[in-house]
Kinemage of the C-alpha trace (Angstrom):
@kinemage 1
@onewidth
@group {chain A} dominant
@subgroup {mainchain}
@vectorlist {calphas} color= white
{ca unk a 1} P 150.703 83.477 64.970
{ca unk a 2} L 147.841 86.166 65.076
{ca unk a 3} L 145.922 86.619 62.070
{ca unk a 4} L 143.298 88.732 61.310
{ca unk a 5} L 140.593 88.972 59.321
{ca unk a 6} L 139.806 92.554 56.982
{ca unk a 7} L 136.073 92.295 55.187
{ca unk a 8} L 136.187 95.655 53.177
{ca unk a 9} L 132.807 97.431 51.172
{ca unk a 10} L 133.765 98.747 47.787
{ca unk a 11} L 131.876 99.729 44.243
{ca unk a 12} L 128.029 99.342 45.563
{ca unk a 13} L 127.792 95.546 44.811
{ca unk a 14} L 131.057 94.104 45.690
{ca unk a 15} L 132.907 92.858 48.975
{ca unk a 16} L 136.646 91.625 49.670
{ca unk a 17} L 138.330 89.794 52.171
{ca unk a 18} L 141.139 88.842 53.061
{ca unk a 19} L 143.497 87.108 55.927
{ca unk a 20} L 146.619 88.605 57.324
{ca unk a 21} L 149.204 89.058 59.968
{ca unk a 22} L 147.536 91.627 62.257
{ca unk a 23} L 150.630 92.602 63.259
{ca unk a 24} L 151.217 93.508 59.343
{ca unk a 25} L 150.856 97.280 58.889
{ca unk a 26} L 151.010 97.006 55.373
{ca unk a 27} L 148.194 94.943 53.576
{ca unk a 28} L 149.799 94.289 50.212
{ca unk a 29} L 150.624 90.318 50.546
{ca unk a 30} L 147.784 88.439 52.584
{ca unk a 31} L 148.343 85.090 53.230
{ca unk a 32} L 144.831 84.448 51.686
{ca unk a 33} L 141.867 87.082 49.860
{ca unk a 34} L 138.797 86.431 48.249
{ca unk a 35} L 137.625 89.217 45.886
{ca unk a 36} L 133.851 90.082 44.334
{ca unk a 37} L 131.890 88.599 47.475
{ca unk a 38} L 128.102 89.561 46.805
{ca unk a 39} L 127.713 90.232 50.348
{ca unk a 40} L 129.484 90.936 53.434
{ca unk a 41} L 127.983 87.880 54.585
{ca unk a 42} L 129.587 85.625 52.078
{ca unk a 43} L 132.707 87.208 52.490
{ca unk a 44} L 132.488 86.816 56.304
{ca unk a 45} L 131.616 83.156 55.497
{ca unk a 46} L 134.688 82.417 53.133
{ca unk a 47} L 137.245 83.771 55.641
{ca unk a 48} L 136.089 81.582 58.557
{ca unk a 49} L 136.397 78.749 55.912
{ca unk a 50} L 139.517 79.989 55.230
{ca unk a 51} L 140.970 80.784 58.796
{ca unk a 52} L 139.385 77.333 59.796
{ca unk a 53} L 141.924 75.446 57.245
{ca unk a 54} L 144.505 77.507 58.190
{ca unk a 55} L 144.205 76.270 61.854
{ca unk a 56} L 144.358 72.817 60.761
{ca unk a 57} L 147.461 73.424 58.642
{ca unk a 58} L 149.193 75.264 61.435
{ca unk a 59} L 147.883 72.404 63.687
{ca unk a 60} L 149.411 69.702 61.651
{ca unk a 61} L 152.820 71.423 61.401
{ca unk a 62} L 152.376 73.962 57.858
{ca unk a 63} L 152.980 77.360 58.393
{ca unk a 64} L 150.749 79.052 55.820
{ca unk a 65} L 152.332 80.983 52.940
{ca unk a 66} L 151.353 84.639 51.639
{ca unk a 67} L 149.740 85.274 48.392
{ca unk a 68} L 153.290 86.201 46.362
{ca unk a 69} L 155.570 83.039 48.163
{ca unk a 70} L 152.359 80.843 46.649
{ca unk a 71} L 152.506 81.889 43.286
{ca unk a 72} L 156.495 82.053 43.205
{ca unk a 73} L 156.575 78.373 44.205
């Protein structure tokens, strides 16, 4: 599995985040996003938090879910 990681700038005090398939052309349903960072390095920070979990899940034997199969279970 290739994921990848998308940090984007928007309003002047904001940053978002969020993990995905990079083979995903469409960036609707991440498997994981973090929204209202303060700074690009906090959202940087979360991600690798995140995508560091995610490797352990995947390593143990969970494949990880997208945002929509998460709240529909």
């Amino acid at each position: 599995m290739k994921l990848k990681v998308r940090v984007v700038h928007y309003r002047h005090d904001c940053w978002y985040a969020d993990i995905d398939d990079a083979d995903d052309r469409q960036p609707d349903d991440p498997y994981w996003y973090a929204d209202g960072c303060h700074t690009q390095a906090e959202a940087i920070a979360l991600a690798c938090s995140q995508l560091a979990a995610l490797d352990q899940a995947v390593a143990a034997g969970t494949l990880p879910a997208r945002i929509s199969e998460a709240v529909a279970a």
